[in-house]
N, C-alpha and C positions, 0 to 999 in steps of 0.2 A: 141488195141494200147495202148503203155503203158505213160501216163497223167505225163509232163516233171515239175520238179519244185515242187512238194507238198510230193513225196514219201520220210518219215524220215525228214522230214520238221517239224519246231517248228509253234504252230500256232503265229500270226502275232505280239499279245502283251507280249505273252509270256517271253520275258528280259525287256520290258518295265516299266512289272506291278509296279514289287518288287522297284523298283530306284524312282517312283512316291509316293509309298504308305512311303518311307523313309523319302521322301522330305517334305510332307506333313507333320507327325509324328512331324520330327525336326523344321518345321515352326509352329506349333502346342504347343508344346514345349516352343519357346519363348514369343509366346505372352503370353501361362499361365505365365509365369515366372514373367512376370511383373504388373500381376491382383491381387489384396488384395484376402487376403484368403488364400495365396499358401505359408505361413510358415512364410514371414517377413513381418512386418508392412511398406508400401511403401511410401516413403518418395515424395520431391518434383520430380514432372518429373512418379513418379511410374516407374520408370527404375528398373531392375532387381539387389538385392543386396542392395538396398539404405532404409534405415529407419531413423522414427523419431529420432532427438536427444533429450535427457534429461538431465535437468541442477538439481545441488541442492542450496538449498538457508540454508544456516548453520548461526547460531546467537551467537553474543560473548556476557557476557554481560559485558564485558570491568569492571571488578576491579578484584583484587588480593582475591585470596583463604582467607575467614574468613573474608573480607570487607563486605559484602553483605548479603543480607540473598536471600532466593527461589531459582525456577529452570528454568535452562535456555532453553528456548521456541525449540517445538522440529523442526528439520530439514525438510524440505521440499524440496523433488524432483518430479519433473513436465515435463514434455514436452518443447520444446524451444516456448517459444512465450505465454504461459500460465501465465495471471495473478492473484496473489497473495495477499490474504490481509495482510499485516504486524501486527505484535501482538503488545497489547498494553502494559502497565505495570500490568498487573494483575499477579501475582503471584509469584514478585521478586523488592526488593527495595535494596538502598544504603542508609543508615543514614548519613541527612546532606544535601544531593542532590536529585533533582525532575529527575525525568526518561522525555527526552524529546525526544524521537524517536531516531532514525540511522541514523547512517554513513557509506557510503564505507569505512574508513579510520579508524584507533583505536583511533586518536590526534583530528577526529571532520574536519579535512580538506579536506576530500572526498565531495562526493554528499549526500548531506540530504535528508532522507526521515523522513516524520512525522507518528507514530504513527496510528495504522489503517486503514493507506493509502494503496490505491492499487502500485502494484510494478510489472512490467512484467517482466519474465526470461526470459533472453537472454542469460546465462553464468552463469560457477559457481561461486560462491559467496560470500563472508562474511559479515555478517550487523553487527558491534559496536552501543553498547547503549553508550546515547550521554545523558549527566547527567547536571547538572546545581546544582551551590549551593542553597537550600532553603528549609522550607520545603511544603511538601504538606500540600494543602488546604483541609479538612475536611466538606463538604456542611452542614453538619447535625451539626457540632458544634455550639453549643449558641456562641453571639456576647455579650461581655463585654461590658455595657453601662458606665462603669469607665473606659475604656481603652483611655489611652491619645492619638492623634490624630496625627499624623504626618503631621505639615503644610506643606512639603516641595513633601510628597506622591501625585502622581499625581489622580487629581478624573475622574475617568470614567462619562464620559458625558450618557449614555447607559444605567448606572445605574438607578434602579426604584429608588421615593425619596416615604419614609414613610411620609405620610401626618399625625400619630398620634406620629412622633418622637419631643421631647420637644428640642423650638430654643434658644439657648445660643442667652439673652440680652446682653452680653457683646462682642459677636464675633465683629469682627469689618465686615464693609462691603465694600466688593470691588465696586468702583463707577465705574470703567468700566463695570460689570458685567451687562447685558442687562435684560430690565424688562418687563415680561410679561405684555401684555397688558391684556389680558384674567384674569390675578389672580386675584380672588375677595378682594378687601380694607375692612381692618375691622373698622368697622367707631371708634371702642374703641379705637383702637392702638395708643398710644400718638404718636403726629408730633415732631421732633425734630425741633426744632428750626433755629438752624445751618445747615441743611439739604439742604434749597437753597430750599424748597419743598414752594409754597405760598399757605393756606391754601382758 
């Protein structure tokens, strides 16, 4: 008897298989797509197509050609969100004016940044050197013990005082000025009279 249903019959998964193994494949497919590793640097989300951005941070140093002397500090590009040290004056002055850190702005009316300070990039960038009339200070130069003294200069309270530097009898002395109680009196030191001091 001849068995109804199976004769030139496909077996059962036969059109199935190929449409699963497709599906699979193409779902297969996108999750690589959006795993690091597969060609793009994957940004926020690792969504497929998205990578980090990078900014650069470029340095003017704000004066005209032949005002200046050195080179102006080289460009930096980063990653978004990557911070940066700011350079300092080493290898570029103005005659006349002290380098005193950056500015957004070439006029100094931006946001200030100082000198060596860290800076985060978030965008790209221009930093002006932001200059002041004077000049630099020299740590190693000798100090002029004949240089006349400017009363009206303000004195750093912060300042060490030289205990073997010799004291002008003649200075006059501030009577508001507050007196240690701790400093030792020298029993030699003549009393002024007029002082109001009773001996």
């Amino acid at each position: 008897m001849e068995k109804k249903g199976l004769r030139n019959s496909e077996p059962r998964f036969g059109r199935t298989m190929p449409a699963i193994a497709t599906a699979f494949a193409l779902a297969l497919a996108i999750v690589l797509a959006g795993c690091p590793g597969t060609g793009t640097e994957p940004g926020p989300g690792h969504g497929p197509g998205t990578t980090t951005e990078r900014f650069t941070v470029t340095f003017n140093l704000n004066f005209a050609e032949g005002e200046g002397a050195g080179t102006v500090p080289a460009a930096q590009t980063v990653n978004a969100g990557t911070a940066i040290t700011l350079p300092g004056a080493d290898g570029f002055s103005l005659e006349g004016y002290v380098f005193d850190g950056w500015n957004t702005q070439a006029n100094g009316q931006g946001t200030a940044h100082a000198a060596a300070s860290s800076f985060t990039v978030r965008a790209n960038v221009t930093l002006f050197a932001v200059w002041v009339e004077g000049e630099p200070v020299d740590p190693n130069e000798p100090v002029d013990p004949n240089e006349p003294v400017d009363p009206n200069e303000p004195v750093d309270p912060n300042e060490p005082v030289d205990p073997n530097e010799p004291v002008d009898p003649n200075e006059p002395v501030d009577p508001n000025d507050p007196v240690d109680p701790n400093e030792p009196v020298d029993p030699n030191e003549p009393v002024d009279p007029d002082s109001g001091v009773e001996e």
